[in-house]
Every structure is written in structure tokens, then in C-alpha cells.
C-alpha positions, -999 to +999 in steps of 0.1 A: +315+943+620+339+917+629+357+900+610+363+872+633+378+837+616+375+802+636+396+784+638+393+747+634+409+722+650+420+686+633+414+657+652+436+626+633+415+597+624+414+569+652+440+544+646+425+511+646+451+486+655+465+459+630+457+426+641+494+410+641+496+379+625+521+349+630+544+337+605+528+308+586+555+282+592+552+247+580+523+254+552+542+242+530+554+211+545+516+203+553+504+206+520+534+189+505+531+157+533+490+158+526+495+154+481+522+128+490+497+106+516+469+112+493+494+098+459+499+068+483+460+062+492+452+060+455+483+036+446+472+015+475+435+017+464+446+007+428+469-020+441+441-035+464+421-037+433+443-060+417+450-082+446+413-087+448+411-096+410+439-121+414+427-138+443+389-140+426+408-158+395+426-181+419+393-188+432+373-195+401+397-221+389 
């Protein structure tokens, strides 16, 4: 008989590319510039509110 081994080859796993990603510059600022406009709207909002209730007493009388 033979005694014949085989060898067997290994084929590396397919590399799948990383996608490459940019750095994330100005995040920060954005998010930072969007809390500060939205702290603005309310005070503006809240301010409004009491101009209109002023006038409306002004108004009345």
C-alpha cells in the first residue's frame, strides 16, 4: 500500500477592505452652536410672551 499524505494548501481569508473614514472635525462646534441657538429661541420665546402680556394690560386699561 501507499502511504501517500496530501498535502493541503492554505488559502488566507479575502481581505475585505476597511472603508476609511474622515476625521469628524467640527462635531463639536455644531452641537455646541445648535444648544446655544436653541437656549436663545426659548429665552426669546419666553420674552415674547411677556411683551405680549404687557402690551394686552396696556390695552385693557
Amino acid at each position: 500500500m501507499n502511504n501517500v499524505v496530501s498535502k493541503k494548501t492554505v488559502v488566507p481569508a479575502a481581505v475585505t477592505p476597511t472603508k476609511a473614514s474622515l476625521p469628524q472635525t467640527g462635531d463639536e462646534q455644531n452641537t455646541r452652536n445648535s444648544i446655544i441657538g436653541a437656549i436663545l429661541v426659548a429665552l426669546a420665546a419666553v420674552g415674547t410672551l411677556f411683551g405680549i402680556d404687557k402690551r394686552n394690560k396696556k390695552q385693557s386699561k
